[in-house]
N, C-alpha and C positions, 0 to 999 in steps of 0.2 A: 236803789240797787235792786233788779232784778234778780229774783232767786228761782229756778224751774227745778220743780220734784219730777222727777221720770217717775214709771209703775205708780202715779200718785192715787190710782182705783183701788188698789190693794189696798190689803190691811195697815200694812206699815206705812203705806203711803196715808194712806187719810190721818193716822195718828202724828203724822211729823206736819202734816199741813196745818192740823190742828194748834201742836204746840210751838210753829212760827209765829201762830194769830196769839197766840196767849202770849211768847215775849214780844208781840208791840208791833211785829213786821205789817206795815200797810198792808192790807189784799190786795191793791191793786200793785202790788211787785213782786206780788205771789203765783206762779205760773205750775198749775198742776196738771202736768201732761200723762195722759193715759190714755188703753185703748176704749175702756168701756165709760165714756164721757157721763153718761146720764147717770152715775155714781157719784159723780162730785158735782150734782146741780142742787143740793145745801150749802158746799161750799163759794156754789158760784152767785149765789141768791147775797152772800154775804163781801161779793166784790173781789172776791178770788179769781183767776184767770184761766179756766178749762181749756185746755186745748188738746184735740185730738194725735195721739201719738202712738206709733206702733214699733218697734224694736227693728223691726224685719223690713219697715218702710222709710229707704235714708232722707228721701222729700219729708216725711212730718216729725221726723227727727229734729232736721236743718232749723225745720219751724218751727219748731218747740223752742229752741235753745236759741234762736236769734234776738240778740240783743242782752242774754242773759249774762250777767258777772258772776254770779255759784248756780252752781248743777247738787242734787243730790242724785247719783246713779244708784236706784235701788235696781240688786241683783234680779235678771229676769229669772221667772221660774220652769223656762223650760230646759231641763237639763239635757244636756246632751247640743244643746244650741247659743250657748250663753256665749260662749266667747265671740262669734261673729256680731249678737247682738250689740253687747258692751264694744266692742269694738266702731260701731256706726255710731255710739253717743261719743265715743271719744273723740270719734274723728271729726263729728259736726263740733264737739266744744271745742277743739283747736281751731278749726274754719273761722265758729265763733269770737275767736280771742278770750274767751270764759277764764276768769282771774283766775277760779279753784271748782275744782272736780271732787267729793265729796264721792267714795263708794263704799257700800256693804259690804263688807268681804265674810270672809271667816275665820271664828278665833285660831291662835295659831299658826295662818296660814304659812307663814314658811317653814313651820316644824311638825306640822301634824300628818301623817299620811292616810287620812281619811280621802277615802276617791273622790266624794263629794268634794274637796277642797282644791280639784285638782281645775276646775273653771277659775276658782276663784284665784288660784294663783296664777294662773294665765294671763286674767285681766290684770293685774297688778303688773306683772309684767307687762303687759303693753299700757298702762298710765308711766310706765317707768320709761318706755321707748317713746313716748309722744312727744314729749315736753310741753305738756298740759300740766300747773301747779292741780297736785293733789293731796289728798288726807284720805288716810285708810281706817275705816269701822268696821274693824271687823268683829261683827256682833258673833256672840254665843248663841245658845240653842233660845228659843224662846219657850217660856214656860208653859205656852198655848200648846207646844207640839202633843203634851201630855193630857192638858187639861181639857183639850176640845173632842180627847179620846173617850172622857168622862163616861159615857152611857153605854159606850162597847166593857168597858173595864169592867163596871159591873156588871155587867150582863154576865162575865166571864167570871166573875171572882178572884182575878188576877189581872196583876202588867205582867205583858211577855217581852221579854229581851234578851239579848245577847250582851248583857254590856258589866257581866259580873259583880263585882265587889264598885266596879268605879265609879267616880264622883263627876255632877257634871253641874255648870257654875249656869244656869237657867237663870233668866231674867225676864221680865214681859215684856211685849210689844213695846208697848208705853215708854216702858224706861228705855228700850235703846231708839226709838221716834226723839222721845224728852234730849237724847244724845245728839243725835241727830242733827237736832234745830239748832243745841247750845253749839256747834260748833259751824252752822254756815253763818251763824252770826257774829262771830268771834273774829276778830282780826289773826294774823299771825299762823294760820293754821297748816299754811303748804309744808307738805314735806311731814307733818304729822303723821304717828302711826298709832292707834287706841287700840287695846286690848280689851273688848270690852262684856263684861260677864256677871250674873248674879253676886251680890255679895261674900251670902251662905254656898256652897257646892253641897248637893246630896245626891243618895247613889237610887237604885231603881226600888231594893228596901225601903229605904227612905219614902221616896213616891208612894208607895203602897202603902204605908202605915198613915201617913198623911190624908188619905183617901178614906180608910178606913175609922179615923179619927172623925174628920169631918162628916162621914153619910152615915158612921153606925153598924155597915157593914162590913164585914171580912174578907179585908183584900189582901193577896199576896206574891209577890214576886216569883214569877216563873221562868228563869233562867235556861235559855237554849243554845245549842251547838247553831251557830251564825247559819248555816246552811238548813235548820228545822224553822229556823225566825222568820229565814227568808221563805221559806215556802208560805208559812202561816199566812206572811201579809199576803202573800199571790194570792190566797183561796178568799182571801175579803176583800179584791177587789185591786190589790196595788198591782200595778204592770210588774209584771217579771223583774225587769230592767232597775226598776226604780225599787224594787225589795232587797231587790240584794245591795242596793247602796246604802239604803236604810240601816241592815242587818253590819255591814261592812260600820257603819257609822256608830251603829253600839259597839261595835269593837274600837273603835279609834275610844270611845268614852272610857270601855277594861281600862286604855292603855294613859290614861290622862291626858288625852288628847284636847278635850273639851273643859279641863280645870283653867281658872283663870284670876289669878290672883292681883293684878295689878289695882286695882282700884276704880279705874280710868272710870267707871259708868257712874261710880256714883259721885266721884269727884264732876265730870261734868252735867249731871240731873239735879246735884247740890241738895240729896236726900239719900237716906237707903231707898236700895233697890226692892222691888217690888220679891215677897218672900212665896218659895215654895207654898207654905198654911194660909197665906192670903190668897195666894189665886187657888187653890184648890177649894176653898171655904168658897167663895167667890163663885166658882165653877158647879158647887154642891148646889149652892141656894139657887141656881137658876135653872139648874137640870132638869 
């Protein structure tokens, strides 16, 4: 049974390739397609199958995915383009005959009105009009969003955000990859919808004390009107466009947008989920 990871260069991608090879999946029915190939030549050294794939190119789409029975579509990351992209995997894994369509979406996504969420439900909508069998993961934030912030934070002696009092159900890569895998390997999965999110939920407080637990130093939460957030990120570098979805996105967390209570991550990783104090500890030691 051939399974193809799309985006498999990414971060998320290498760690779901990873955890196919750890439950038992042969490499060689392992197809990690990505643009930037010479990423995955460890995994290819190990019988893995690299194949050059670009989103935007419907020839190396086709050929990515021919012959494959599960696709994992991980969400491309340029926003503002997603939907046409997801749109060419879907259309080569119907061409395909692809048993099951696996895609990242985002928590919540038929209830939260986070703009960010607004590709995502696009796609879902068109896995809905293809009649291509799918499962929807739609993962939560990843804890990395915070912790790979690590060296700005303190610099600053603060997290800045717009996202109030609210609580947001953060998990790491790892564990929604570990999701991931346990689900293109699973029988029965079409038609599936995961909700899927940290254990613990904690708010941006939370974050900050966590920090300041872990390095020693005094950090603390600096709560802004969405519109001074957004500026902030603009003056360090984030495009205009992409700040205020950010700042928009701490608002959807105010609004418990991004709490997630189901269970679903750690039921299929068959472990707690990876905690706020571990990856921030985690984050510390290697700073």
């Amino acid at each position: 049974m051939t399974i193809v990871v799309t985006g498999a260069t990414g971060q998320l991608g290498r760690h779901v390739l990873e955890a196919l090879l750890e439950r038992g999946v042969p490499a060689r029915d392992i197809v990690a397609a990505g643009r930037s190939v010479e990423k995955l030549e460890g995994f290819a050294a190990r019988g893995v199958r690299a194949q050059a794939m670009d989103y935007t190119d419907a020839g190396s789409v086709e050929a990515a995915l021919k012959g494959a029975k599960r696709v994992l579509l991980i969400s491309g990351s340029e926003v503002g383009q997603r939907v046409e992209q997801h749109r060419t995997v879907i259309d080569a894994a119907k061409a395909a005959g692809v048993e099951l369509l696996a895609y990242t979406s985002i928590a919540n996504a038929d209830t939260t009105g986070m703009k960010l969420a607004d590709e995502h439900k696009a796609t879902e909508a068109l896995l809905r009009e293809s009649g291509v069998p799918f499962v929807l993961l739609r993962n939560g934030w990843y804890l990395e969003n915070y912790t790979e912030q690590l060296p700005g934070t303190l610099a600053q002696g603060a997290v800045a955000g717009s996202a109030g009092n609210g609580r947001v159900s953060g998990a790491a890569r790892v564990d929604y990859a570990h999701a991931a895998a346990a689900v293109l390997v699973a029988d029965g999965q079409a038609g599936m919808v995961y909700e899927l999110g940290g254990d613990d939920a904690f708010s941006m407080a939370d974050l900050a004390a966590e920090i300041s637990a872990a390095t020693g130093k005094a950090v603390t939460y600096n709560d802004l009107p969405a519109e001074d957030y957004a500026g902030l990120l603009a003056s360090v570098g984030v495009p205009e466009g992409f700040a205020g979805i950010l700042a928009d996105s701490d608002l959807g967390i105010a609004r418990g947008d991004l709490l997630v209570s189901s269970g679903d991550l750690r039921r299929l990783i068959g472990r707690p989920t990876t905690s706020l104090a571990e990856a921030v500890r985690s984050a510390a030691a290697s700073a």
